[in-house]
MDTraj code that builds the backbone (N, CA, C; nanometers):
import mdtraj as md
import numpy as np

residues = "UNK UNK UNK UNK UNK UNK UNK UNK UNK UNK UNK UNK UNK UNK UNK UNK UNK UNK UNK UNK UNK UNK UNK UNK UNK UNK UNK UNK UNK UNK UNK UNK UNK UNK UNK UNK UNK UNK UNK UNK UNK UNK UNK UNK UNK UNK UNK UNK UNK UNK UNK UNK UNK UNK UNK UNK UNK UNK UNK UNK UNK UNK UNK UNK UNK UNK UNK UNK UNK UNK UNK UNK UNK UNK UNK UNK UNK UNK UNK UNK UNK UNK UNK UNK UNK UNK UNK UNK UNK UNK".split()
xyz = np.array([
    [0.0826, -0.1202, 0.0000],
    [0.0000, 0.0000, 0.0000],
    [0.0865, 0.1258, 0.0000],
    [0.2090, 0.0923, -0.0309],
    [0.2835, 0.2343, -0.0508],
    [0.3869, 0.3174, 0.0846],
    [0.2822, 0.2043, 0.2078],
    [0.3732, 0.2513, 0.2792],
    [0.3892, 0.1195, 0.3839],
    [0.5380, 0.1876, 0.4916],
    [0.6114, 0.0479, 0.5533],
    [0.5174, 0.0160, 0.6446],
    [0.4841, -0.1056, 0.6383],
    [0.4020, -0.2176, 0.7823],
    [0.4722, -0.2672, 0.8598],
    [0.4624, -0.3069, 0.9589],
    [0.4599, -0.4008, 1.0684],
    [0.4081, -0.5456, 1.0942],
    [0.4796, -0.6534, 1.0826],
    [0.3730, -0.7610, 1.0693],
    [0.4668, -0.8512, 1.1740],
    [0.3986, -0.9477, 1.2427],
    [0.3837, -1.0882, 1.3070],
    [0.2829, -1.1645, 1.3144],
    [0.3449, -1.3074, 1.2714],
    [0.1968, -1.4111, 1.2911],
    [0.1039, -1.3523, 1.1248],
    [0.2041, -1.2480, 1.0972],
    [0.1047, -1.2497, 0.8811],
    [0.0072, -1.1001, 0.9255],
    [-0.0063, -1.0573, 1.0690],
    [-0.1099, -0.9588, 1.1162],
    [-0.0007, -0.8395, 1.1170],
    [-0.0848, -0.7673, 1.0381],
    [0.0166, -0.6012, 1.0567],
    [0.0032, -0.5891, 1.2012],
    [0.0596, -0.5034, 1.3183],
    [0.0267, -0.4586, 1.3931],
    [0.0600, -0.2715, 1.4365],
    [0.1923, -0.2441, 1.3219],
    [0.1924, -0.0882, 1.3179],
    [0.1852, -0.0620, 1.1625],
    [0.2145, 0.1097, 1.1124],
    [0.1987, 0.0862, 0.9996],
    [0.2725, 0.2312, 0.9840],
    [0.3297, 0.2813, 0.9162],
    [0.4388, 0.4163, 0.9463],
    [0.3975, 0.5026, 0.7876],
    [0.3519, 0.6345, 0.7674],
    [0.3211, 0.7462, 0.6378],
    [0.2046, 0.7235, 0.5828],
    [0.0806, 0.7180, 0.6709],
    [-0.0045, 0.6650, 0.6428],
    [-0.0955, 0.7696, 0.7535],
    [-0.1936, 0.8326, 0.6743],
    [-0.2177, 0.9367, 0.5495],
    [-0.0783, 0.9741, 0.4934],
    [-0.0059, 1.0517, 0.5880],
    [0.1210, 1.1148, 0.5280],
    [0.2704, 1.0889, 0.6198],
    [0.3472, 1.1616, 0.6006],
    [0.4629, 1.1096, 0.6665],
    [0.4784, 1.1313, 0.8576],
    [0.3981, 1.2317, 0.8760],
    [0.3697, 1.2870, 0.9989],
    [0.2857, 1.1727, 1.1100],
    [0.2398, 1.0931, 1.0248],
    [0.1364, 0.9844, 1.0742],
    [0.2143, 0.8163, 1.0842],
    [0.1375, 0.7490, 1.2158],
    [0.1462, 0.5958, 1.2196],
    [0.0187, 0.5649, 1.2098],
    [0.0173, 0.4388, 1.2388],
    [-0.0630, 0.3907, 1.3346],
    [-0.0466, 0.2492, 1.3948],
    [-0.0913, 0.2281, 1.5216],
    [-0.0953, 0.0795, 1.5770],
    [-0.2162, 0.0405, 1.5742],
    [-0.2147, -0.0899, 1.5653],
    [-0.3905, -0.1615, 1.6258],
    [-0.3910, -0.2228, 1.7479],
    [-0.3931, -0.1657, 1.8115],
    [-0.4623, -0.1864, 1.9718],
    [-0.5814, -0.2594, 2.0738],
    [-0.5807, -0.3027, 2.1487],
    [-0.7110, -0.4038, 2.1978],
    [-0.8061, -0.2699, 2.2487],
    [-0.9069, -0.3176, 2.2169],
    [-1.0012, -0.1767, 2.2341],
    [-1.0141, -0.1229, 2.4157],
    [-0.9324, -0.1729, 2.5245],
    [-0.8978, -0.0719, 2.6409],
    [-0.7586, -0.0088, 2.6286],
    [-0.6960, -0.0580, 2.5904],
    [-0.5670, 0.0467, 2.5516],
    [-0.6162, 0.1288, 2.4638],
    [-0.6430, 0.1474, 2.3572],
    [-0.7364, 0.2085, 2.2637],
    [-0.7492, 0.3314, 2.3488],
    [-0.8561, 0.2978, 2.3991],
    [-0.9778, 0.4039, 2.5178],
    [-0.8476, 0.4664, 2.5836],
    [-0.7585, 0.3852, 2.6117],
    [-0.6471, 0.4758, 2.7569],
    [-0.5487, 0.5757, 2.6570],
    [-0.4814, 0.5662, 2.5616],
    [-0.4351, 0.6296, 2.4904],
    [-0.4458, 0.7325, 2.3776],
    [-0.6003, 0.7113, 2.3703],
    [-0.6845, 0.8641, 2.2974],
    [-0.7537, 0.9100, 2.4000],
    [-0.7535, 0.8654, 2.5151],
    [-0.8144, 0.9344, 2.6238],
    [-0.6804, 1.0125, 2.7090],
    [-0.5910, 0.9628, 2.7415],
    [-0.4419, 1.0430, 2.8101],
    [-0.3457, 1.1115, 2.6903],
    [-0.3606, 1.1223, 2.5557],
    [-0.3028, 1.1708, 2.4604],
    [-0.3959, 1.1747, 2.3291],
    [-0.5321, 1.2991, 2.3568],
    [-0.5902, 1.2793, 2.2458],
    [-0.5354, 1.3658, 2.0984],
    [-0.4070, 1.4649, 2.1719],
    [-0.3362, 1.5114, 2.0447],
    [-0.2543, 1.4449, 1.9623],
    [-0.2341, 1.3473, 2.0473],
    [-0.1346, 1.1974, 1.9702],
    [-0.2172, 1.0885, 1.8810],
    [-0.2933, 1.0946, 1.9702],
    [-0.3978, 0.9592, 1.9799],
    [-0.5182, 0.9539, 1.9171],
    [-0.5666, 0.9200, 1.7769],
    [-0.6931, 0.8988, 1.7277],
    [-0.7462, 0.7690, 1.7070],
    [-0.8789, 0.7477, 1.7605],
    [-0.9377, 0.5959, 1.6676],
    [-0.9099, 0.6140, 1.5235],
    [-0.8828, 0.5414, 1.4259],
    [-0.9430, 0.5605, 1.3271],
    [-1.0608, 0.5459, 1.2734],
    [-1.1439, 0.5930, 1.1526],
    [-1.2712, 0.6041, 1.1274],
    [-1.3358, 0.4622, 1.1120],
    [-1.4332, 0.4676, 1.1092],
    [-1.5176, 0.3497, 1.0636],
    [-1.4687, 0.2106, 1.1332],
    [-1.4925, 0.0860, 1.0754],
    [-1.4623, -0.0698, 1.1166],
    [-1.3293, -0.0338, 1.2015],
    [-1.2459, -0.0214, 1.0555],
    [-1.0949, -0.0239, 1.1530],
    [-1.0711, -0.0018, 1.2561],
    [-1.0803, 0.1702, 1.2948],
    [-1.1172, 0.1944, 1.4021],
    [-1.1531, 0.1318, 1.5657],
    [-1.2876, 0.0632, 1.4936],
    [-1.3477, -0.0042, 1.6224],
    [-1.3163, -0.1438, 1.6517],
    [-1.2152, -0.1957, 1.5354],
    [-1.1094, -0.3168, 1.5592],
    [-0.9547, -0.2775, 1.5934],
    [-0.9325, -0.1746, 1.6609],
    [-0.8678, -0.1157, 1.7340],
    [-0.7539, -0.0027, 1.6262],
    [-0.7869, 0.0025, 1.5128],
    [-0.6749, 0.0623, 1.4535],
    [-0.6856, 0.1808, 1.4609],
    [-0.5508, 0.2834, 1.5397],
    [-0.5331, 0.3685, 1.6497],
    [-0.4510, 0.4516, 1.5995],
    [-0.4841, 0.5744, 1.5160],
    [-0.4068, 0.7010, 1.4578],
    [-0.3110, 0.7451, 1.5136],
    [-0.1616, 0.7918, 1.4942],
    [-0.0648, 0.8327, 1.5393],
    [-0.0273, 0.9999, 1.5056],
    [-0.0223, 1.0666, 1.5424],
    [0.0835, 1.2242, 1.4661],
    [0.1503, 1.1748, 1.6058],
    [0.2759, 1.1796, 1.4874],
    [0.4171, 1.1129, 1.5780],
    [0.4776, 1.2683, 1.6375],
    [0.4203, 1.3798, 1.5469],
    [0.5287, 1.5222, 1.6160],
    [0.4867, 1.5451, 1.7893],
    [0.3373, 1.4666, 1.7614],
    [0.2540, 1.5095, 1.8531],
    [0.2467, 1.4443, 2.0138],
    [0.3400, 1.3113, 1.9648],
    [0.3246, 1.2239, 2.0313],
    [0.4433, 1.1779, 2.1394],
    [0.4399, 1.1045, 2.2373],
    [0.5661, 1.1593, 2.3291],
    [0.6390, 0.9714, 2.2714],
    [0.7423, 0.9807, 2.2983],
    [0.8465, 0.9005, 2.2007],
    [0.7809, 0.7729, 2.3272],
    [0.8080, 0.7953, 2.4300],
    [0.7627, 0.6498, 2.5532],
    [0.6204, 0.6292, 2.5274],
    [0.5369, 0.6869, 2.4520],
    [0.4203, 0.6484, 2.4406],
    [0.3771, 0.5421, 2.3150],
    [0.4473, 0.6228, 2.2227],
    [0.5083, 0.5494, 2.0953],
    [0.5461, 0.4030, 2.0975],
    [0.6465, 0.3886, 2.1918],
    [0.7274, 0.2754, 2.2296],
    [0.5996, 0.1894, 2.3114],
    [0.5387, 0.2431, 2.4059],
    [0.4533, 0.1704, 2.4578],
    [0.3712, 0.0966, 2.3865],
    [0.2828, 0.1798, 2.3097],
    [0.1880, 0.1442, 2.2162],
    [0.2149, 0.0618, 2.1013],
    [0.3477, 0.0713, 2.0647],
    [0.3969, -0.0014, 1.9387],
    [0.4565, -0.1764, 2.0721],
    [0.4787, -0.1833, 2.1282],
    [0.4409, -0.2991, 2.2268],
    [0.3570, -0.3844, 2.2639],
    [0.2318, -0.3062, 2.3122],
    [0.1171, -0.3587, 2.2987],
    [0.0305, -0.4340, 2.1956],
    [0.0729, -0.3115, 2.0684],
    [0.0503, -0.4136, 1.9347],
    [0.1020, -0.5195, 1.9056],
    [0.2214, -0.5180, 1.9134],
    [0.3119, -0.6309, 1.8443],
    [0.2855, -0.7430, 1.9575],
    [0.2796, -0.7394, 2.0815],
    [0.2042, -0.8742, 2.1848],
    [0.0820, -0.8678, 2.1381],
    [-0.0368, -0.8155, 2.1496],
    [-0.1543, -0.8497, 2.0862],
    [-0.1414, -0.9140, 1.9555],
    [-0.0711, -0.8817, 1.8339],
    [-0.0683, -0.9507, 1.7329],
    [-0.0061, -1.0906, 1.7415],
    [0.1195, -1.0760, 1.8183],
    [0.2009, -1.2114, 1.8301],
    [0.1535, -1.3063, 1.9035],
    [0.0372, -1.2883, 2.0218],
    [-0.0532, -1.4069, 2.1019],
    [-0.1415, -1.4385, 1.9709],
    [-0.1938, -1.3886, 1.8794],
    [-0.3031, -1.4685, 1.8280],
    [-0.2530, -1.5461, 1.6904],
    [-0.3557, -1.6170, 1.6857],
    [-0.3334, -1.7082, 1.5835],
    [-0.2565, -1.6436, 1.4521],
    [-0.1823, -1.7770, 1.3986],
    [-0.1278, -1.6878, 1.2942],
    [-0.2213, -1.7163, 1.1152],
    [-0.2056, -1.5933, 1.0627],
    [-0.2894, -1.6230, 0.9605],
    [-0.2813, -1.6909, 0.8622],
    [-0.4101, -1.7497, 0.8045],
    [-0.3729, -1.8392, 0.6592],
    [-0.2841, -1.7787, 0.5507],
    [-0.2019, -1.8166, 0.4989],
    [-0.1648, -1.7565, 0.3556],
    [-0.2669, -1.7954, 0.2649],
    [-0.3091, -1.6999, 0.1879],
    [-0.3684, -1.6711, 0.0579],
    [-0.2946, -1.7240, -0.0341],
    [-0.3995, -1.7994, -0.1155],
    [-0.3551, -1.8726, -0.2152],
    [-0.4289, -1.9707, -0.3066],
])
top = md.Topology()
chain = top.add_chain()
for i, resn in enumerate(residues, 1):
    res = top.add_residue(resn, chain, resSeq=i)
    for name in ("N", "CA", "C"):
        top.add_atom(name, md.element.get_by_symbol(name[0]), res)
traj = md.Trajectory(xyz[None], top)
């Protein structure tokens, strides 16, 4: 999609210039979610629609404090790496 992912287990879990270069995002379990657009909502967006509410969690990195970053990009990558890993397509 043009820009760099994050993957374990075949599941993205971050995703880096996405809208633009200023932007991440992680996918998050929906209470971290809630704690990190709720304690950093200048950092921190749901994203719109489905995604969103399957935890995928807007970043402005200028905006964002670097230990939060690190946190959150943690959380993803254990949430992705406990679950099953996905079928390959084919």
């Amino acid at each position: 999609m043009n820009h760099p992912d994050f993957r374990v287990n075949g599941k993205i879990f971050a995703t880096l210039g996405y809208p633009d270069k200023k932007h991440g995002m992680v996918k998050l379990p929906p209470e971290q979610q809630h704690e990190f657009t709720h304690n950093e909502p200048d950092a921190f967006v749901c994203v719109k629609g489905a995604w969103g509410r399957q935890g995928a969690t807007s970043v402005l990195l200028p905006a964002a404090r670097e230990n939060s970053v690190k946190a959150a990009i943690e959380i993803a990558w254990r949430n992705a790496a406990s679950s099953p890993q996905k079928r390959a397509r084919g």
